[in-house]
VOLUM-744108 format. One record per atom (N, C-alpha, C, O): x, y, z. Coordinates in steps of 0.001 Angstrom, whole numbers, padded with zeros to 6 digits, always signed. Each point is the difference from the previous one (the first is absolute). Example, Ala and Ser with C-alpha at 12.3 -4.5 7.8 and 13.67 -1.06 7.14 Angstrom:
+013190-005690+007800;-000890+001190+000000;+000900+001200+000000;+001036-000019+000665;-001386+001069-001385;+000820+001190+000060;-000770+001090+000730;+000509+001108+000169;
// end
This chain:
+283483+222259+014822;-000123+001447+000142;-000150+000370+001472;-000954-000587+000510;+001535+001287+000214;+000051+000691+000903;-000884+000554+000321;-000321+000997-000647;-000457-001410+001792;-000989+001020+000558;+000142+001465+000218;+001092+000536-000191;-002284+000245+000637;+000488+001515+000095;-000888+000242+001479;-001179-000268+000231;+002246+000894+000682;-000345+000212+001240;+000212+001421+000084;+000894+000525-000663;-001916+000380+001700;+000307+001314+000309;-000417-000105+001773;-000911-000498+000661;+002037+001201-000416;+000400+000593+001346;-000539+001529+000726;+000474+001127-000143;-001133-001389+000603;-000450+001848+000365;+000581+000077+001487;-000551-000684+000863;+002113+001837-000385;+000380+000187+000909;+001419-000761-000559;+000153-001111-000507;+000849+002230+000832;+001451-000640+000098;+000561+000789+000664;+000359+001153-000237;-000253-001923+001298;+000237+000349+001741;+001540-001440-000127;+000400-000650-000966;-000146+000665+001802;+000467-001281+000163;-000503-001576-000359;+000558-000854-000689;-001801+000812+001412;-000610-001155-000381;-000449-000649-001317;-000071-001166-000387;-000261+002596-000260;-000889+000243-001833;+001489-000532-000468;+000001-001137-000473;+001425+001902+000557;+000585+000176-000409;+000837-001815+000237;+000433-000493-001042;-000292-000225+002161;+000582-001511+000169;-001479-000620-000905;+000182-000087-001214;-001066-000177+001538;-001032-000425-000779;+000087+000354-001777;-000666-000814-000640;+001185+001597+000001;-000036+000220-000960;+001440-000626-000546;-000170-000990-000711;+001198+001279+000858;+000965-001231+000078;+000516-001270+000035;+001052-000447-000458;-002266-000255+001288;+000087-001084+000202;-001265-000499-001117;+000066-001174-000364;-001456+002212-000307;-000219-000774-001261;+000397+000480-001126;-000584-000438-000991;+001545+001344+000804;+000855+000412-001516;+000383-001023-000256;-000385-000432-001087;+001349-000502+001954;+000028-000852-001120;-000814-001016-000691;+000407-000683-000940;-001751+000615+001538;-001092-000627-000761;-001041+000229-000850;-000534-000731-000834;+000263+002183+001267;-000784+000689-000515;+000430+001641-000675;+001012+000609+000349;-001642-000287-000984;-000081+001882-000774;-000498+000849+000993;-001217+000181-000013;+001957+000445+000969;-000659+000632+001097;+000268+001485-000076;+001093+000548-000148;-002351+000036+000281;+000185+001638-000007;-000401+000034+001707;-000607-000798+000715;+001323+002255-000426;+000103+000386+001696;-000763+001271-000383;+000318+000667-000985;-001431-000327+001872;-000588+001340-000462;+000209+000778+001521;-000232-000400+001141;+000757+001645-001642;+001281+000310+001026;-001004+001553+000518;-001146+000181-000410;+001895+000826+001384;-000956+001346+000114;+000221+000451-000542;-000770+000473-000835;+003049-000081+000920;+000839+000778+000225;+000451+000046-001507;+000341-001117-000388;-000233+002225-000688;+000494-000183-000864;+001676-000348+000085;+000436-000987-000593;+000208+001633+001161;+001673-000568+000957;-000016-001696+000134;+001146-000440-000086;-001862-000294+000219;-000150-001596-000063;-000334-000237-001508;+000674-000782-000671;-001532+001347+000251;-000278-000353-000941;+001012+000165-001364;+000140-000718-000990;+000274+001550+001257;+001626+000203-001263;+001040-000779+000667;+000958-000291-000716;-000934-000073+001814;+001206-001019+000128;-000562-001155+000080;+000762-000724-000641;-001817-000062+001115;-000183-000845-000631;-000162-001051-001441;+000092-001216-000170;-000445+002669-000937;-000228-000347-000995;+001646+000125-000784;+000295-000595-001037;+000747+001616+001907;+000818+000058-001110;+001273-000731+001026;+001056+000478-000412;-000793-001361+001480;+000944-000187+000051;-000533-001996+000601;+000857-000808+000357;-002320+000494-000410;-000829-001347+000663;+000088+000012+000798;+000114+001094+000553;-000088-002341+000238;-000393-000667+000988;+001460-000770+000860;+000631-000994-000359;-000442+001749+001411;+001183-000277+000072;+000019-001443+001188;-000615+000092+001063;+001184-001018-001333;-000569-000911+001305;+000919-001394+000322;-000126-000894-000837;+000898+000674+001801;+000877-001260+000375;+000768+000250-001455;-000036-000855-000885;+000601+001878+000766;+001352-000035-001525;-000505+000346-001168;+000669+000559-000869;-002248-000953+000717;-000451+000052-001297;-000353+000900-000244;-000129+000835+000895;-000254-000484-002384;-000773+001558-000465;-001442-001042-000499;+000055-000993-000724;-001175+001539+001310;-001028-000639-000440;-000967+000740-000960;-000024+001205+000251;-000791-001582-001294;-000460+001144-001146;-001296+000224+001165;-000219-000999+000685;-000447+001931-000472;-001231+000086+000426;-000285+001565-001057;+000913+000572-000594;-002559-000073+000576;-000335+001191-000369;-000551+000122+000541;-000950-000681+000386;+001517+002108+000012;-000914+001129+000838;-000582+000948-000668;+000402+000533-001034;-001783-000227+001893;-000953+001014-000640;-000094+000981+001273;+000261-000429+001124;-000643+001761-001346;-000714+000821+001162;-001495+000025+000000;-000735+000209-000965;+000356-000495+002391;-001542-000136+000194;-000241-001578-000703;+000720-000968-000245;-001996+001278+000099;-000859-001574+000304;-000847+000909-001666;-000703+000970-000281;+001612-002459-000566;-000544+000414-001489;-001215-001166-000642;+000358-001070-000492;-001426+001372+000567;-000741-001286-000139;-000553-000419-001282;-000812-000917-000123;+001309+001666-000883;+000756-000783-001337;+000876-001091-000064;-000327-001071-000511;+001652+001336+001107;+001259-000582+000532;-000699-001569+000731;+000413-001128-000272;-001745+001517+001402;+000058-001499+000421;-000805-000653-000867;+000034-001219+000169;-000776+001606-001073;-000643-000938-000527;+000550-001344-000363;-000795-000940-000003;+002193+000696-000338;+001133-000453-000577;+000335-000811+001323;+001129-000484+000079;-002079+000287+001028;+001336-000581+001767;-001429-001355-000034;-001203-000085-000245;+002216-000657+000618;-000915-001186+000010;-000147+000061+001321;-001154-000204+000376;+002243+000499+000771;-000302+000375+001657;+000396+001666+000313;+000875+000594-000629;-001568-000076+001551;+000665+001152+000561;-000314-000251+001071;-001071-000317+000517;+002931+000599+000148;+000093+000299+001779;-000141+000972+000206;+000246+000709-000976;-000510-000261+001717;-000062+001124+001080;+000944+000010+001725;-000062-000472+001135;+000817+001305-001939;+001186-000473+001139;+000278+001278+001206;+000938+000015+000797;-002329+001309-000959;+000584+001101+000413;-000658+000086+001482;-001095-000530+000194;+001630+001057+000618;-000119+000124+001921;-001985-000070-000238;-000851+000449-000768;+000944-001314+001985;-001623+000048+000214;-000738+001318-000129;-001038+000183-000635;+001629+000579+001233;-000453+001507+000199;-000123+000651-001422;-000648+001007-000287;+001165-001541-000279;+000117+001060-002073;-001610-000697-000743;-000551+000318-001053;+000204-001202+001947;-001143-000479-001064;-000933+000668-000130;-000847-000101-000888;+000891+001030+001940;-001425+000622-000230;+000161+001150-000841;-000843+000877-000190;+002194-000965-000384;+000190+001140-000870;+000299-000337-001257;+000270+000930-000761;-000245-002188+000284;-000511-000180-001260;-000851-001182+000207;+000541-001048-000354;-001659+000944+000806;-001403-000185+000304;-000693+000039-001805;-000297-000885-000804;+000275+001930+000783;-001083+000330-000987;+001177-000407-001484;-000564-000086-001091;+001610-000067+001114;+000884-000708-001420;+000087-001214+000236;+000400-000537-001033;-000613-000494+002139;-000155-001218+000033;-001187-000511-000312;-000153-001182-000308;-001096+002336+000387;-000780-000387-000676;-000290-000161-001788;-000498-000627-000935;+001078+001477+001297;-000017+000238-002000;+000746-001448-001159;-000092-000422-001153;+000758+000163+002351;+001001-001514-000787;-001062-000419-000564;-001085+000348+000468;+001171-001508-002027;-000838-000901-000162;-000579-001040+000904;+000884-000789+000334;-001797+000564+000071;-000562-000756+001198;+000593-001140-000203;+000154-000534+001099;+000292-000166-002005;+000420-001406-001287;+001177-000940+001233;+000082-001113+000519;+001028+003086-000541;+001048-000646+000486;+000176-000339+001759;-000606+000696+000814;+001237-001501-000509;+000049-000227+001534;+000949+000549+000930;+001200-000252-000104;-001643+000949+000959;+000731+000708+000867;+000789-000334+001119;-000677-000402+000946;+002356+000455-000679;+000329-000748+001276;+000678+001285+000745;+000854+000818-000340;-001953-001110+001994;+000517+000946+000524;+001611-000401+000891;+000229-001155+000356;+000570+002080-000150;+000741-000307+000687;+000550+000856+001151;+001107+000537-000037;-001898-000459+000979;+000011+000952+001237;+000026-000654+001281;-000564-001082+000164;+001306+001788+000930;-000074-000733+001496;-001556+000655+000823;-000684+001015-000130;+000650-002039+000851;-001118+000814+000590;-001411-000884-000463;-000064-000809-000926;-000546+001035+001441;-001533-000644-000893;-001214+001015-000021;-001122-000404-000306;+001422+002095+000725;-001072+000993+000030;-000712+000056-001288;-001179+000295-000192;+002277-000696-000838;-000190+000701-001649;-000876-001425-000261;-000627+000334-001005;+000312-001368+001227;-001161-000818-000218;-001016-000132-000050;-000447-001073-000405;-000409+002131+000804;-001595+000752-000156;-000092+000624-001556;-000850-000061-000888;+002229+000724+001029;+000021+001257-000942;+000217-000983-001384;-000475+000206-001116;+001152-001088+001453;+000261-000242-002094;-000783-001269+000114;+000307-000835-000850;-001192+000506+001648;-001301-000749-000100;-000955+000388-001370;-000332-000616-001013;+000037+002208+001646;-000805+000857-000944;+000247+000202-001842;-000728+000212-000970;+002346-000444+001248;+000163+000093-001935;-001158-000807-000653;-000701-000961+000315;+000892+002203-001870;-000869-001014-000770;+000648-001507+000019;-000639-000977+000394;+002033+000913-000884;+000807-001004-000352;-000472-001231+000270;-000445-000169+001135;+000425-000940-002063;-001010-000983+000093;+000514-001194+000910;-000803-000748+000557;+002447+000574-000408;+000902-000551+000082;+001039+000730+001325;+000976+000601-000448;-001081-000606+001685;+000869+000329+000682;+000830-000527+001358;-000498-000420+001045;+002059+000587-001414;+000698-001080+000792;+000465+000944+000803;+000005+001221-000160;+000521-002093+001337;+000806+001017+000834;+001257-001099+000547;-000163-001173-000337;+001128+001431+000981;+000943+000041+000359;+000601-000082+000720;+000085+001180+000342;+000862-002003+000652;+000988+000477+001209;+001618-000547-000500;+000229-000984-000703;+000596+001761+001184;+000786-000338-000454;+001511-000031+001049;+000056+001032+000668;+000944-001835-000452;+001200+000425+000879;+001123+000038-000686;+000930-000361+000722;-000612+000620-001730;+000790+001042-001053;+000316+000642+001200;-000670+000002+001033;+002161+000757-001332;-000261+001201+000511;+001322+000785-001074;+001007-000504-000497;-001535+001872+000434;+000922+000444-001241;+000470+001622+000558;-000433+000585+000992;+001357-000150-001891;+000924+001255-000293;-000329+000679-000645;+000361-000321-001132;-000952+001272+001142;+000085+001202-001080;+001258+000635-000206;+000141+001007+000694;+001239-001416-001766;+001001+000986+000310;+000403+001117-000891;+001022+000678+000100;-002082-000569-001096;-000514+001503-000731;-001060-000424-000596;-000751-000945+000241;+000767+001922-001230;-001729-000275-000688;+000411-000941-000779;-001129-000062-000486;+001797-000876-000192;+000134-001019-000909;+001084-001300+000497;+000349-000830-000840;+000181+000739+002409;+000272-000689+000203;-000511-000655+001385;-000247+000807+000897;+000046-002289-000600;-000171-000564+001177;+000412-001212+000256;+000409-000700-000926;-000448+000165+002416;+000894-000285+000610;-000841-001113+000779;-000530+000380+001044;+000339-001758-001443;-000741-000977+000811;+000283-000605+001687;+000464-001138+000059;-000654+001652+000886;+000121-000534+001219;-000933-001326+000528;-001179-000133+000327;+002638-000988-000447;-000823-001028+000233;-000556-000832+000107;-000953+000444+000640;+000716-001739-000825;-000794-001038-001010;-001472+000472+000602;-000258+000846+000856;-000514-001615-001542;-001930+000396+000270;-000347-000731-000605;+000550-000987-000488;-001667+001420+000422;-001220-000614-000853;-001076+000875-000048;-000070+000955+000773;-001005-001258-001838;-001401+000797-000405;-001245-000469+000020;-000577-000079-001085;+000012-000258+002068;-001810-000703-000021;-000726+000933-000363;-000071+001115+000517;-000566-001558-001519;-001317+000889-000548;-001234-000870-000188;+000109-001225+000067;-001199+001773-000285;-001186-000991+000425;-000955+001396-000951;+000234+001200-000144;-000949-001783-000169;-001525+000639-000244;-000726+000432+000908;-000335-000728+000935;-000102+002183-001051;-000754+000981+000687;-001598-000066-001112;-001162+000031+000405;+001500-000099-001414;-001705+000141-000801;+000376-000638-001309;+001124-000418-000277;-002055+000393-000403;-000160-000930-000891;+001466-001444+000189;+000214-000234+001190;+000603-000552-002097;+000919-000797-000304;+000946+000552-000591;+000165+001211-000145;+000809-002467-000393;+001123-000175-000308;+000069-000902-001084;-000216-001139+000413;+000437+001175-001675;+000327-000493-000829;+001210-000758-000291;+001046+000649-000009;-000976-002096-000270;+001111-000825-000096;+001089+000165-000740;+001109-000284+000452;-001277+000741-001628;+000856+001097-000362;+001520+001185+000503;+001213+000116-000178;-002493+000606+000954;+000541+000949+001254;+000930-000716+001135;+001179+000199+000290;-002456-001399+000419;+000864-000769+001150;+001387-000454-000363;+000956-000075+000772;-000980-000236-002138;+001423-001164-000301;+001110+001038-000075;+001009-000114+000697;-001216+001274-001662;+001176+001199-000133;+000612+000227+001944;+000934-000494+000632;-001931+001378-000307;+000704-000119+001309;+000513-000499+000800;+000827+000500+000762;-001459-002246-000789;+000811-000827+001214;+001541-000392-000890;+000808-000634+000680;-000495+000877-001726;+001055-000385-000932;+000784+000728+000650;+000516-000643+000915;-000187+001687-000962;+000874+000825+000268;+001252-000603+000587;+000018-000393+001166;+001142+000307-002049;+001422-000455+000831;+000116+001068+001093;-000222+001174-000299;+000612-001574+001754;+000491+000809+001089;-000658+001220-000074;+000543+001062-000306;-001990-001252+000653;-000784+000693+000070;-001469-000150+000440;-000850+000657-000603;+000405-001666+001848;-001016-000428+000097;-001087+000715+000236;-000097+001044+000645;-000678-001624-001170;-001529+000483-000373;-000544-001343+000863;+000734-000958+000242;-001751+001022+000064;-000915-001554+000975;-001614+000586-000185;-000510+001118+000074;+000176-002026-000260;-001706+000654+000404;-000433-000813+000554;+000276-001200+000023;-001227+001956+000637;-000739-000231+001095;-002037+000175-000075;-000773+000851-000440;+000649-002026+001055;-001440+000286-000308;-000962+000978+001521;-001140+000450+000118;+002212-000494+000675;-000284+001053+001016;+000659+001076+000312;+000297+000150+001186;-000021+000568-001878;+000793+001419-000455;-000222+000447+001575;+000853+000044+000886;-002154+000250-000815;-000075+001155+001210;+000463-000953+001122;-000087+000567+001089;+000508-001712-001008;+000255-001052+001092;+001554+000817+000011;+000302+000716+000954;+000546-000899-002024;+001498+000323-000456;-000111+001282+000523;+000658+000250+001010;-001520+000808-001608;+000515+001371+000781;-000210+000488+001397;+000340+001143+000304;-001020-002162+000773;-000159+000543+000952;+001264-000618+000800;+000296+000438+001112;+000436-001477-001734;+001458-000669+000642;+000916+001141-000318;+000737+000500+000849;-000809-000061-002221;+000889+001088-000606;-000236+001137+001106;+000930+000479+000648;-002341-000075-000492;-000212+001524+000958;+000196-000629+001442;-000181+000878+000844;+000391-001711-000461;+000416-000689+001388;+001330+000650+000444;+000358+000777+000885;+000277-001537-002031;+001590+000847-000451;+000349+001610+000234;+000582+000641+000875;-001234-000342-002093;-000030+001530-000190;-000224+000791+001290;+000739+000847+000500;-001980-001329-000049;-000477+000753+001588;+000961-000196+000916;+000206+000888+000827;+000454-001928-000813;+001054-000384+001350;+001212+000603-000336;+000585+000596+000904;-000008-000631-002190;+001353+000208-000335;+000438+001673-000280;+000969+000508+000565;-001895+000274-001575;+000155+000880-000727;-000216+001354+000539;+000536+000997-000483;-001387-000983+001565;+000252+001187+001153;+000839-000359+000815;+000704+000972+000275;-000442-001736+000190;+000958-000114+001517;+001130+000660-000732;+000600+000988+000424;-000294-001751-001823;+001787+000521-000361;-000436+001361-000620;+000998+000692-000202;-002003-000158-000118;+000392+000843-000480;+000318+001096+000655;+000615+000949-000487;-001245-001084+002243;-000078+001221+000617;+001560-000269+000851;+000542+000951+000565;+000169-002535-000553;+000883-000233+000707;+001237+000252-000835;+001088+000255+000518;-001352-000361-002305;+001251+000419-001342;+000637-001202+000371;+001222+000099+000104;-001835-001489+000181;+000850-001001+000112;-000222-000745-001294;-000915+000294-000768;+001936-001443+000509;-000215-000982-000682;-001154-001646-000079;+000149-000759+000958;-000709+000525-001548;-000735-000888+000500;+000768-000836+000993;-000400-000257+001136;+001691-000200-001736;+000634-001240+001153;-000152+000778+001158;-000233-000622+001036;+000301+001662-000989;+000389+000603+001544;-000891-000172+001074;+000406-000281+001128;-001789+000457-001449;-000760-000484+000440;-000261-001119+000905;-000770+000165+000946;+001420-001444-001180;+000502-001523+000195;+000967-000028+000661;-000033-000796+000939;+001355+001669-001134;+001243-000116+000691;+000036+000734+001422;+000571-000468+000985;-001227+001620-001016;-000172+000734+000976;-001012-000558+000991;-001079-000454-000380;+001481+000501+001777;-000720-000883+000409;-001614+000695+000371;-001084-000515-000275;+001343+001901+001013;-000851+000728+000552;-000988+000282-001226;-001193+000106+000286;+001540+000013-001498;-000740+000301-001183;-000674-001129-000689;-000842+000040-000897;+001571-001410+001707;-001149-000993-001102;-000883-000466+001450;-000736-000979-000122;+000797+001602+001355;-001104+000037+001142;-000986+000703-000556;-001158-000368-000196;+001869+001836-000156;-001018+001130-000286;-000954-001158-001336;-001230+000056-000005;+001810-000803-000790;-000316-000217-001322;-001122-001674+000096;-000750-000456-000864;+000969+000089+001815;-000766-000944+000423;-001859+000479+000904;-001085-000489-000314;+001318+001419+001285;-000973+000663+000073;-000848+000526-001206;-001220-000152-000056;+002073+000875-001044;-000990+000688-000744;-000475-001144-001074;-000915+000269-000779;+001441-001326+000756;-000660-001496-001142;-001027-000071+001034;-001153+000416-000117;+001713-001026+001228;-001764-000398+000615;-001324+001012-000048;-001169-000375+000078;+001569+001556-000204;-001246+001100-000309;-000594-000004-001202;-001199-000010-000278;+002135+000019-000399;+000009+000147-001115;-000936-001625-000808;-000678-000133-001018;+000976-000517+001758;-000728-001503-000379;-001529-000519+000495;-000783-000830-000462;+000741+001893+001843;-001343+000055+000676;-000832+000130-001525;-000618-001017-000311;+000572+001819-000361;-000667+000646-001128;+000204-000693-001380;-000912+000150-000812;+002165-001008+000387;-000122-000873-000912;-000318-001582-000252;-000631-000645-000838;+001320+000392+001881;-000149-001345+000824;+000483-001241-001030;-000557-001076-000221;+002029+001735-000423;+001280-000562-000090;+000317-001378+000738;+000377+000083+001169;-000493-001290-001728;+000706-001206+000457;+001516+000268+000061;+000552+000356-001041;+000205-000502+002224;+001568-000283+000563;+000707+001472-001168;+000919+000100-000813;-002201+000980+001472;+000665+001501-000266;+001474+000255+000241;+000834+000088-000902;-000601+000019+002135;+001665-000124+000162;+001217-000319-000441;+001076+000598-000007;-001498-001837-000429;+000870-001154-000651;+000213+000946-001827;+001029+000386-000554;-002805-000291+000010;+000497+000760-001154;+000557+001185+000082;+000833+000325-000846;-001218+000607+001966;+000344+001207-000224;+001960-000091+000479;+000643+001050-000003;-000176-001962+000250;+001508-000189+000490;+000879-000763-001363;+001218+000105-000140;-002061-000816-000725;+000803-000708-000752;-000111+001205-001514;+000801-000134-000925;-001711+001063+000902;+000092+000883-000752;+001682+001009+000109;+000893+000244-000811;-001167+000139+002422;+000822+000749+000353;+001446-000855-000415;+000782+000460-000832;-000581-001589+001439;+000797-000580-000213;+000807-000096-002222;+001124-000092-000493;-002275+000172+000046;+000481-000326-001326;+000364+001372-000476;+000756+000105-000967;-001339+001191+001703;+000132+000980-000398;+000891+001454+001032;-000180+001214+000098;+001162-002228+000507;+000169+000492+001051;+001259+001502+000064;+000299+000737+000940;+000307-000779-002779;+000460+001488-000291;-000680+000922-000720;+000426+000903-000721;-001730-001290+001044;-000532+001136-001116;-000959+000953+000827;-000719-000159+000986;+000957+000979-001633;-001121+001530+000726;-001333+000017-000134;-000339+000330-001136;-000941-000666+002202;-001168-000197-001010;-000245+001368-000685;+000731+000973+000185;-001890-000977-001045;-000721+001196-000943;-000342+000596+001049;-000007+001210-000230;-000225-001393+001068;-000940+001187+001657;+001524+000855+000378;+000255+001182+000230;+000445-002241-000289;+001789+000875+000969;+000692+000879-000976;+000686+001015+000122;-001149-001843-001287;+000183+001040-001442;-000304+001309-000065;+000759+000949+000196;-001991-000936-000501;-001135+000917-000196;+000480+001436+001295;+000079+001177-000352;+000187-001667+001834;+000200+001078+000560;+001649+000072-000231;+000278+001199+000004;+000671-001818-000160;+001589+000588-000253;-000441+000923-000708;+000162+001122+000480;-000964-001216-002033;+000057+000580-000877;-001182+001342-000216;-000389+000522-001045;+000155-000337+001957;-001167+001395+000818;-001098-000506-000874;-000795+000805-000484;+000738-001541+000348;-001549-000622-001078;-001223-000071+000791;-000082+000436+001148;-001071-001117-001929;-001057-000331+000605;-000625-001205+000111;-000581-000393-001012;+000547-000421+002171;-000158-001523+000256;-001580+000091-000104;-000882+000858-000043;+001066-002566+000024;-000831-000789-000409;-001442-000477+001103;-001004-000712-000011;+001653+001541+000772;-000424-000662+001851;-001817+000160+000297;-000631-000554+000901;+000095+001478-001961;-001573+000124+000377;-000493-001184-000722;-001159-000375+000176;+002052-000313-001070;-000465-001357-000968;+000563-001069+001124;-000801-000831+000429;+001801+000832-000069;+000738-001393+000838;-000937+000019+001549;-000652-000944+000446;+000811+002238+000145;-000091-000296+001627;-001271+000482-000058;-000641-000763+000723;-000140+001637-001191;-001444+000592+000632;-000710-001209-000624;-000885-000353+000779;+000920-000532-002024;-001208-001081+000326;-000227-001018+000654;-001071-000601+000076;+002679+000200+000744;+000512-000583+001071;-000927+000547+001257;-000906-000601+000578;+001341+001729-000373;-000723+000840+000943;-001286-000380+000155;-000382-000728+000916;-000583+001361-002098;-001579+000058+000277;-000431-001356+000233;-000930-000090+000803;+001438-001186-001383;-000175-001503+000524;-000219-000218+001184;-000942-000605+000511;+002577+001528+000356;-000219-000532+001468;-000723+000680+000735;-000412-000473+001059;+000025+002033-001554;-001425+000518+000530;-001113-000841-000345;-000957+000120+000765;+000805-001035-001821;-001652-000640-000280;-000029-000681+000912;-001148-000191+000400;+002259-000522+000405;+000419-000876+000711;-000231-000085+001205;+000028-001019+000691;-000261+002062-000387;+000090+000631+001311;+001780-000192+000677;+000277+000327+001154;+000610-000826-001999;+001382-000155+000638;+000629+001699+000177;-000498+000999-000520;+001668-001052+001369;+000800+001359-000220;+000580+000166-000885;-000263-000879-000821;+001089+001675+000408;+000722+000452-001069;+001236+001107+000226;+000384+001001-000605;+000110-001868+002038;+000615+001268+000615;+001186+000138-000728;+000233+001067-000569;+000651-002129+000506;+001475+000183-000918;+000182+000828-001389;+000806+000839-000403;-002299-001686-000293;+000121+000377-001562;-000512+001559-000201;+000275+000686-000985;-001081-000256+002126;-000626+001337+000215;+001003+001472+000020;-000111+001172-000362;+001369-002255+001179;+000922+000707+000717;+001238+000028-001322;+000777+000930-000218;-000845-001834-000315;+000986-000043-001613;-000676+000758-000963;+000744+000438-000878;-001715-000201+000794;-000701+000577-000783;-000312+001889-000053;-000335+000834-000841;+000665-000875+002188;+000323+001494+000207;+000863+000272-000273;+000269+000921-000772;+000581-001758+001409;+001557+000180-000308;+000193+000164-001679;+000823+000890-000218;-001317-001459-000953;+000664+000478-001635;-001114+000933+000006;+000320+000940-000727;-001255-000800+001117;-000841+001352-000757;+000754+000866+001043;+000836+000456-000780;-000602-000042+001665;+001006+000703+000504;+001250+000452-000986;+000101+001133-000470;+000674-002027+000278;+001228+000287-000659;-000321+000444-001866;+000873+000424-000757;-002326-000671+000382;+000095-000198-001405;-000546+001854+000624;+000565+000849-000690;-001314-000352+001577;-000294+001225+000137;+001240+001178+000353;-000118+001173+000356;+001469-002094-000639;+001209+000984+000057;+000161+000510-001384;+000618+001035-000249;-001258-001876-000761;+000927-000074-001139;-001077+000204-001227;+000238+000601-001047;-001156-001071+001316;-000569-000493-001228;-001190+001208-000323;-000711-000086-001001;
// end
């Protein structure tokens, strides 16, 4: 029998993540937009050729999860505090995996009741190319690790199974996301304010100067073993794809950057280090998100 998984957020990421466990699992997507929600339910899951079954609900139905042996949470760091008070309401039973860039939102879903909570990094990188279809950029992988209570063997075995779809765990999660926000901080403002491609970054010469300065700042504060090296072989594997930061402003949206770069930031203030580059990138998208957003 097929496990039953629920998804809260189908963004791109909710939406490749939910795809890649249809075919293992009974997965409902709990969506905002009623417009997603009738095409999801009446035309699936559209993904690499296939039609995949998923069900969609509107809002966060907590009847519906009683029935989820896991729920992700796949929606922008910034939305949590807006269903805050429905993540509480889940049965405490089930285990929660967060899946957000950034590490600000780690205080905050500390506090759930939830007895059981995982979190996440991930280098996926995906397409939103309507509300019921997406578009995987990529090969990756998924480290998740325990934030509070465990992990049940059960749980561990479903996920690391996954054909072409890795799952890994990790017993130092927050070790994994500060390599992940190493990344994020170095990569995801520069292109977004430059609308480049990750490779570009690397190819260009003046831009992987600019891009070498801002790792070493950026590392003062994490203190990343052979930072460079990862933050280049990322780029390298991912070198046609747009990050979510270069995204987010093409698409007049609202980034991620008070979760990625300001806890970067306040580090290298505890530090007494500067923070002149990331200070100076950081104006730069709240700048541009204050054209639009």
């Amino acid at each position: 029998m097929k496990p039953s998984i629920g998804i809260i957020g189908a963004g791109a990421m909710g939406l490749l993540y939910a795809a890649h466990l249809a075919k293992y699992a009974h997965v409902t997507l709990y969506v905002r937009r009623e417009e997603q929600l009738e095409s999801l339910n009446k035309n699936g899951l559209h993904f690499n050729g296939e039609t995949l079954p998923v069900q969609a609900t509107k809002g966060i139905s907590f009847e519906k999860m009683k029935q989820h042996g896991i729920i992700l949470i796949a929606v922008k760091s910034y939305e949590l505090e807006h269903i805050w008070t429905d993540l509480n309401k889940i049965p405490s039973e089930i285990p929660l995996l967060f899946i957000q860039n950034g590490i600000a939102h780690l205080k905050f879903i500390l506090d759930l009741t939830a007895t059981n909570i995982w979190a996440a990094t991930t280098t996926y990188g995906a397409k939103r190319l309507n509300d019921f279809s997406v578009e995987q950029k990529g090969k990756g992988k998924t480290i998740f690790g325990v934030l509070k209570g465990s992990v049940a063997t059960e749980k561990l075995n479903f996920l690391q199974q996954l054909a072409d779809f890795s799952f890994e765990f990790s017993n130092d999660i927050k070790k994994a996301m500060y390599e992940k926000l190493l990344i994020n901080a170095a990569v995801n403002p520069l292109t977004a304010v430059l609308g480049a491609k990750n490779g570009d970054l690397i190819q260009n010469e003046n831009w992987r100067e600019l891009l070498h300065e801002i790792v070493e700042e950026v590392n003062r504060a994490l203190q990343i073993d052979d930072a460079m090296q990862k933050v280049e072989q990322v780029l390298i594997a991912t070198k046609e794809n747009l990050s979510s930061m270069a995204t987010d402003v093409k698409l007049n949206r609202r980034t991620e950057i008070d979760s990625i770069l300001l806890p970067v930031i306040r580090l290298l203030e505890e530090g007494n280090y500067p923070a002149t580059r990331l200070g100076t990138l950081y104006k730069l998208i709240k700048g541009k998100e204050q054209q639009y957003v």
